[in-house]
PQR file of N, CA, C, O and H, with PARSE charges and radii, in Angstrom:
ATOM      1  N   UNK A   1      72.815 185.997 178.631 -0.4000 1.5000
ATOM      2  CA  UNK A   1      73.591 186.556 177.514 -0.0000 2.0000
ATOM      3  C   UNK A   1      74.947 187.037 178.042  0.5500 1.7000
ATOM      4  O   UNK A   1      76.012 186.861 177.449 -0.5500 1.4000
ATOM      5  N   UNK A   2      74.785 187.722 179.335 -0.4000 1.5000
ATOM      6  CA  UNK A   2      76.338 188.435 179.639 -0.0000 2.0000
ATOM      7  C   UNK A   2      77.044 187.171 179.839  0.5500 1.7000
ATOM      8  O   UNK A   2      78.113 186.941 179.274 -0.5500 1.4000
ATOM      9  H   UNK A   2      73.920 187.865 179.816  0.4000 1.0000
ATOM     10  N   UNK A   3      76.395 186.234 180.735 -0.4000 1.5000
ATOM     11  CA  UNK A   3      77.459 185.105 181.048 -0.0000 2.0000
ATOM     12  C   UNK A   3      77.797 184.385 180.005  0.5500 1.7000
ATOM     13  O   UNK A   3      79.012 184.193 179.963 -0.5500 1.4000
ATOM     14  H   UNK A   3      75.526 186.421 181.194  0.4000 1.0000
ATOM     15  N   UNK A   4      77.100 183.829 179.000 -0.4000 1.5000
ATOM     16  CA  UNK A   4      77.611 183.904 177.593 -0.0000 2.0000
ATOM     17  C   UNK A   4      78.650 184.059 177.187  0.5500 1.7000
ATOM     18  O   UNK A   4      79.603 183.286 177.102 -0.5500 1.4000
ATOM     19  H   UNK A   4      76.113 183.984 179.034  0.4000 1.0000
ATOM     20  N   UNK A   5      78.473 185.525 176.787 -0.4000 1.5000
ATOM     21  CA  UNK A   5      79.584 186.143 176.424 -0.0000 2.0000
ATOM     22  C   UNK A   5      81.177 186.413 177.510  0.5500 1.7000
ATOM     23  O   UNK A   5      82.361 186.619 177.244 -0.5500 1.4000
ATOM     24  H   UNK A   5      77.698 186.154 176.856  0.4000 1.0000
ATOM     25  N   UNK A   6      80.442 186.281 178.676 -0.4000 1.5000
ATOM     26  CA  UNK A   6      82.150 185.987 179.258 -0.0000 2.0000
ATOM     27  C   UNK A   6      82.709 184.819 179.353  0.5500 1.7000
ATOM     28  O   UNK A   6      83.897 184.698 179.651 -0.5500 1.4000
ATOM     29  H   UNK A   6      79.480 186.113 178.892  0.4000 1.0000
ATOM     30  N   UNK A   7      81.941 183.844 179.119 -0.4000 1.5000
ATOM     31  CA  UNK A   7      82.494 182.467 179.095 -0.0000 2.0000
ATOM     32  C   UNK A   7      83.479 182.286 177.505  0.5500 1.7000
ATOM     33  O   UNK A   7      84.570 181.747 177.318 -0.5500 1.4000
ATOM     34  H   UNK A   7      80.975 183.943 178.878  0.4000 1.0000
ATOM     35  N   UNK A   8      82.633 182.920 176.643 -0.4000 1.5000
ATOM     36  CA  UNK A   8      82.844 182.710 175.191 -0.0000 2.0000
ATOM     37  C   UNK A   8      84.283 183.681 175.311  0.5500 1.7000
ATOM     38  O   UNK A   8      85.289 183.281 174.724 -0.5500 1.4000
ATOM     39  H   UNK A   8      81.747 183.358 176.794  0.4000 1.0000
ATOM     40  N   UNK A   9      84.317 184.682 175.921 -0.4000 1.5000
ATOM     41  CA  UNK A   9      85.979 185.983 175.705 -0.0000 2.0000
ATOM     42  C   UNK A   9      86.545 185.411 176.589  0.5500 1.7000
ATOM     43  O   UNK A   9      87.654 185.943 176.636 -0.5500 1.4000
ATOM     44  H   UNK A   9      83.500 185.007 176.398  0.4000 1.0000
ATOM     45  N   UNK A  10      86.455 184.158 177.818 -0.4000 1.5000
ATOM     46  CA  UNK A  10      87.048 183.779 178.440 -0.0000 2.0000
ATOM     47  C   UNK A  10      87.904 182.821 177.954  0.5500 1.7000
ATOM     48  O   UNK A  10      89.015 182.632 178.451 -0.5500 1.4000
ATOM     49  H   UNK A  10      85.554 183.725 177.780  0.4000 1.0000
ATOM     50  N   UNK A  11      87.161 181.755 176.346 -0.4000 1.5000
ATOM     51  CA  UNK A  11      87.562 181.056 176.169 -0.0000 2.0000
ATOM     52  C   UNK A  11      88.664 181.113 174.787  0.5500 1.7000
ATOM     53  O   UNK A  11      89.413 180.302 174.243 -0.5500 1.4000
ATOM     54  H   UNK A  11      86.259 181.908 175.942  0.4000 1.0000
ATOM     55  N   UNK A  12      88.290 182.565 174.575 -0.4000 1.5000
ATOM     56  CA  UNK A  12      88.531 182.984 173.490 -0.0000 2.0000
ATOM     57  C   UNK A  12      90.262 183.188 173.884  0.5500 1.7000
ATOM     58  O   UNK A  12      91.210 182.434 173.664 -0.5500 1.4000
ATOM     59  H   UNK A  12      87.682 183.224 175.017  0.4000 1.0000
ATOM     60  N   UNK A  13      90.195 184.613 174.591 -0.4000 1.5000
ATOM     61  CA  UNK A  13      91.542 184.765 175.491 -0.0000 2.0000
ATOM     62  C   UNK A  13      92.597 183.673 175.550  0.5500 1.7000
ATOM     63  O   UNK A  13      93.753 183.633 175.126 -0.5500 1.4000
ATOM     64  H   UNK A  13      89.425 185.225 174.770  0.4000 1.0000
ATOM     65  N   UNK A  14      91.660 182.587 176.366 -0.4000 1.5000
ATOM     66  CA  UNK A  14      92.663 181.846 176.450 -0.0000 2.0000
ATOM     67  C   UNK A  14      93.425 180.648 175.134  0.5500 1.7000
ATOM     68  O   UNK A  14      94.552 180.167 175.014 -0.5500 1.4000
ATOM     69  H   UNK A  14      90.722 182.619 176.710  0.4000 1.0000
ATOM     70  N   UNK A  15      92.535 180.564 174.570 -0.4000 1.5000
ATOM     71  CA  UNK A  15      93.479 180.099 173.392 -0.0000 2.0000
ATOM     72  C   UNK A  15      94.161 180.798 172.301  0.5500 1.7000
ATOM     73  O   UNK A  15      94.687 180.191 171.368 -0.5500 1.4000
ATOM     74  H   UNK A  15      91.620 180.955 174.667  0.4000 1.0000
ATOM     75  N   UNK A  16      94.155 182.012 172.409 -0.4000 1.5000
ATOM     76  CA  UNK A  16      94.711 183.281 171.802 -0.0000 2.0000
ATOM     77  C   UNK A  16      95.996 183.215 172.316  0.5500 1.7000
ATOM     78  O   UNK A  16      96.931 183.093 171.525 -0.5500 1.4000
ATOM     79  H   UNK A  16      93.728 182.506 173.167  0.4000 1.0000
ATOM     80  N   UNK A  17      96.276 183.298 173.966 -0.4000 1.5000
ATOM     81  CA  UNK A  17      97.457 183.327 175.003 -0.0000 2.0000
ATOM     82  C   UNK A  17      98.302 181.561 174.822  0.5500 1.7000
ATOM     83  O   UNK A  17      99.464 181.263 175.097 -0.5500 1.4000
ATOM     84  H   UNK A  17      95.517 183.397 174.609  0.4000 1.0000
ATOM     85  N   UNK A  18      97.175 180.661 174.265 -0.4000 1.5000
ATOM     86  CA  UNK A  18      97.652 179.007 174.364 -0.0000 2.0000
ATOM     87  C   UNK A  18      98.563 179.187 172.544  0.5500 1.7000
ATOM     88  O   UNK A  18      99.383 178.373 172.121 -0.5500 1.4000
ATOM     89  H   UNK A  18      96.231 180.902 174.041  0.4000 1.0000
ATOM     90  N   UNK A  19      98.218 180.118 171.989 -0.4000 1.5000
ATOM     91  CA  UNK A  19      98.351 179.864 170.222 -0.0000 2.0000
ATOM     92  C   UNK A  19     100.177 181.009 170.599  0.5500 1.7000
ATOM     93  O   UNK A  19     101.284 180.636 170.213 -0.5500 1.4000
ATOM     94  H   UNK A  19      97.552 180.780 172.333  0.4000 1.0000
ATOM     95  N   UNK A  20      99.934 182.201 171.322 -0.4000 1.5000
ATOM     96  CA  UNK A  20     100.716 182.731 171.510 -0.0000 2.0000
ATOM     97  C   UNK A  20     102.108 182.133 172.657  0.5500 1.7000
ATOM     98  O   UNK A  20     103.280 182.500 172.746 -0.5500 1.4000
ATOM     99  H   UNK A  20      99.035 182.505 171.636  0.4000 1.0000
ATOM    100  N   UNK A  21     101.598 181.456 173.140 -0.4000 1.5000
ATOM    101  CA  UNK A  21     102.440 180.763 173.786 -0.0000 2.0000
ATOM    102  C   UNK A  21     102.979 179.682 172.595  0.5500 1.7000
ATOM    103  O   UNK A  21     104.154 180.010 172.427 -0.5500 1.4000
ATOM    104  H   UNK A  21     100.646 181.158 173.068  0.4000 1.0000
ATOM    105  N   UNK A  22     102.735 178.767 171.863 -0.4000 1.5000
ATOM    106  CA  UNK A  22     103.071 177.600 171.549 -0.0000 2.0000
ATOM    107  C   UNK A  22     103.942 178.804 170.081  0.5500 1.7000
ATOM    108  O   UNK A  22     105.065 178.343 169.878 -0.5500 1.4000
ATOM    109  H   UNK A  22     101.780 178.501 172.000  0.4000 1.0000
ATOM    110  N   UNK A  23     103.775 179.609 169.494 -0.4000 1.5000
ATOM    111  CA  UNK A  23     104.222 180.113 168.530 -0.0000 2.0000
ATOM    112  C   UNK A  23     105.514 180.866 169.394  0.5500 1.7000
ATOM    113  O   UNK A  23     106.294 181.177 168.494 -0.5500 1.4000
ATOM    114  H   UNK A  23     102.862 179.983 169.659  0.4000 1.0000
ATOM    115  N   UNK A  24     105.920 181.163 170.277 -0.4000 1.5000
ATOM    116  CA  UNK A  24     106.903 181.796 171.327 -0.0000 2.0000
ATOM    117  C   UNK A  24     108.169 180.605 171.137  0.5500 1.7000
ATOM    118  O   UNK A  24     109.352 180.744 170.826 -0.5500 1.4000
ATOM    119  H   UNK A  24     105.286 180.910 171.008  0.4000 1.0000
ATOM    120  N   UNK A  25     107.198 179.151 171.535 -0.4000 1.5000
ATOM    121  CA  UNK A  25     108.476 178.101 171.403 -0.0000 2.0000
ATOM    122  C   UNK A  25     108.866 177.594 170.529  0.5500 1.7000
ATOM    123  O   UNK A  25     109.971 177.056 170.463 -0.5500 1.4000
ATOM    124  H   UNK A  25     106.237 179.039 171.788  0.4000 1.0000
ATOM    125  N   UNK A  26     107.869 177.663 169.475 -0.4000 1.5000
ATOM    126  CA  UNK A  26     108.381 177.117 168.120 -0.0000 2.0000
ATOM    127  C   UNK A  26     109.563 178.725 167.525  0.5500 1.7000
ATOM    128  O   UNK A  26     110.614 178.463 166.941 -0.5500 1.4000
ATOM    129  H   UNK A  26     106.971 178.100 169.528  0.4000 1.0000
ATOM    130  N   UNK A  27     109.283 179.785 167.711 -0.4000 1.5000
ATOM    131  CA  UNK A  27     110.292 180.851 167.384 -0.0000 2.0000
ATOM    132  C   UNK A  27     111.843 180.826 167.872  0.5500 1.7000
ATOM    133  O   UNK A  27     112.867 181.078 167.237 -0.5500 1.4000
ATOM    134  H   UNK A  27     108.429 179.998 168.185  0.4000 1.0000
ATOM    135  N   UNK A  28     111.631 180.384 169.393 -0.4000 1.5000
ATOM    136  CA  UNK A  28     112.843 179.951 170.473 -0.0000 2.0000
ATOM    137  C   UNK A  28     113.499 178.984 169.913  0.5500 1.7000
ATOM    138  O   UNK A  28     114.728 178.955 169.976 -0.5500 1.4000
ATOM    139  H   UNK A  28     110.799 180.180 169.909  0.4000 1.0000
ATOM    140  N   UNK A  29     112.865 178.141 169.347 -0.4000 1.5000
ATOM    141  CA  UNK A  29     113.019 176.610 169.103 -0.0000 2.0000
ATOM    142  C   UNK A  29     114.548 177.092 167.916  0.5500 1.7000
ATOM    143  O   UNK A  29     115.774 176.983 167.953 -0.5500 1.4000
ATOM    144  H   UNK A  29     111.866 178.165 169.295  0.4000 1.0000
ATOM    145  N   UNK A  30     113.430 177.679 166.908 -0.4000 1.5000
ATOM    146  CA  UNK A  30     114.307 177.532 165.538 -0.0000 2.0000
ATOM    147  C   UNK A  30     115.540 178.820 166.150  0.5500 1.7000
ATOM    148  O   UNK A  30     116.708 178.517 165.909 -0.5500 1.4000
ATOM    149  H   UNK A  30     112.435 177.768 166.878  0.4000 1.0000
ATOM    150  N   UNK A  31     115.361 179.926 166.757 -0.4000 1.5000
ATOM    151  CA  UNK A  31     116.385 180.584 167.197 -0.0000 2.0000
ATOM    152  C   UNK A  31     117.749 179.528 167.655  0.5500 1.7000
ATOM    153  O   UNK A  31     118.776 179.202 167.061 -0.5500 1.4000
ATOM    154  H   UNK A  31     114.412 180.172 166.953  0.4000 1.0000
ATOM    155  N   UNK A  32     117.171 179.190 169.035 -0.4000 1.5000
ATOM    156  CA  UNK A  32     118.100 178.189 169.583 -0.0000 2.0000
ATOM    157  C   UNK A  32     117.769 176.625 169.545  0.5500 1.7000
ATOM    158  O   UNK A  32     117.397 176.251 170.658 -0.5500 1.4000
ATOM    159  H   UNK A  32     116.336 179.455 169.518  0.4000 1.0000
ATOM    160  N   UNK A  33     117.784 176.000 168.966 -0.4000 1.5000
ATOM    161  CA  UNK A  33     117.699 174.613 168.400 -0.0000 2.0000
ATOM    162  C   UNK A  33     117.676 173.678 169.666  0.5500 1.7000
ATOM    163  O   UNK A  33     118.712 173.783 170.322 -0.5500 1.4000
ATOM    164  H   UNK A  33     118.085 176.304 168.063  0.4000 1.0000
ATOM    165  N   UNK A  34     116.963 172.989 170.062 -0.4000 1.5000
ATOM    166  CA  UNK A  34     117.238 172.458 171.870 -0.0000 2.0000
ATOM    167  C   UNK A  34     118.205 170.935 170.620  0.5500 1.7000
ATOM    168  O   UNK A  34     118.078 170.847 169.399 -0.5500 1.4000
ATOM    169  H   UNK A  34     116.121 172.903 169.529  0.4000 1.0000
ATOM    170  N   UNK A  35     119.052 170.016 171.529 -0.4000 1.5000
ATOM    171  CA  UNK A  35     119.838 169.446 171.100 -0.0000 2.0000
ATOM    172  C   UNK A  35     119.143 168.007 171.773  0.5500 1.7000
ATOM    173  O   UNK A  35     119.680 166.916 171.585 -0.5500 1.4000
ATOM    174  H   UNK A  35     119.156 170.088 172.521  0.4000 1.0000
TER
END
């Protein structure tokens, strides 16, 4: 069960940090427009 659950907040985390990352460049993006 514990390993479970750290695999599951491990995987969780990281696509939380993958959703927060990709929403960072799409914000950058429309700020500064790449050419």
């Amino acid at each position: 069960m514990n390993h479970f659950m750290h695999i599951f907040f491990s995987n969780f985390v990281t696509d939380l940090l993958n959703q927060t990352i990709s929403l960072n460049k799409i914000i950058t993006t429309q700020r500064h427009p790449v050419v």
